[in-house]
C-alpha positions, 0 to 999 in steps of 0.5 A: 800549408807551407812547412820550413825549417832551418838546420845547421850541422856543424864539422870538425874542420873547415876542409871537412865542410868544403868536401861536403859542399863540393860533393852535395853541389850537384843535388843542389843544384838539382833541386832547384828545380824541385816544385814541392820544395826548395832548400838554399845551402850555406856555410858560416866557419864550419858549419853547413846551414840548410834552409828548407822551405816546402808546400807542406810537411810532407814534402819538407820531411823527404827533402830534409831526408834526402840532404841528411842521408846524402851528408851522412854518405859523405862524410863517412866515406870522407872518414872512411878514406881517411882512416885507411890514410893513416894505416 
């Protein structure tokens, strides 16, 4: 059975998306050679919109976790050096 969805995050800035992007683009392009799933990354203003498509809903449900932990890590090390700028 194949499973897909579509998931969009959005960032309080543009410079904010581009660093995500930046910082995810060696995974994605590691997972294009990925058999069991396959995700395209896009932006539109400043959200990051991830389609995910896999043979089934197991292997959609690892892909889906490993891109939302990978942003999360991201972006709270992006908030994290930023707070110590302000000090």
């Amino acid at each position: 059975m194949k499973a897909s969805t579509i998931i969009s995050l959005h960032f309080p800035s543009k410079k904010r998306l581009e660093m995500v992007l930046k910082a995810l683009k060696p995974e994605i392009e590691r997972h294009q050679f990925m058999r069991r799933s396959k995700v395209n990354v896009s932006s539109k203003q400043n959200s990051l919109i991830l389609n995910f498509e896999a043979e089934d809903a197991s292997a959609l449900r690892a892909s889906i976790n490993s891109y939302l932990r990978w942003i999360m890590l991201i972006n709270d090390s992006f908030q994290t050096i930023e707070e110590l700028n302000k000090k």
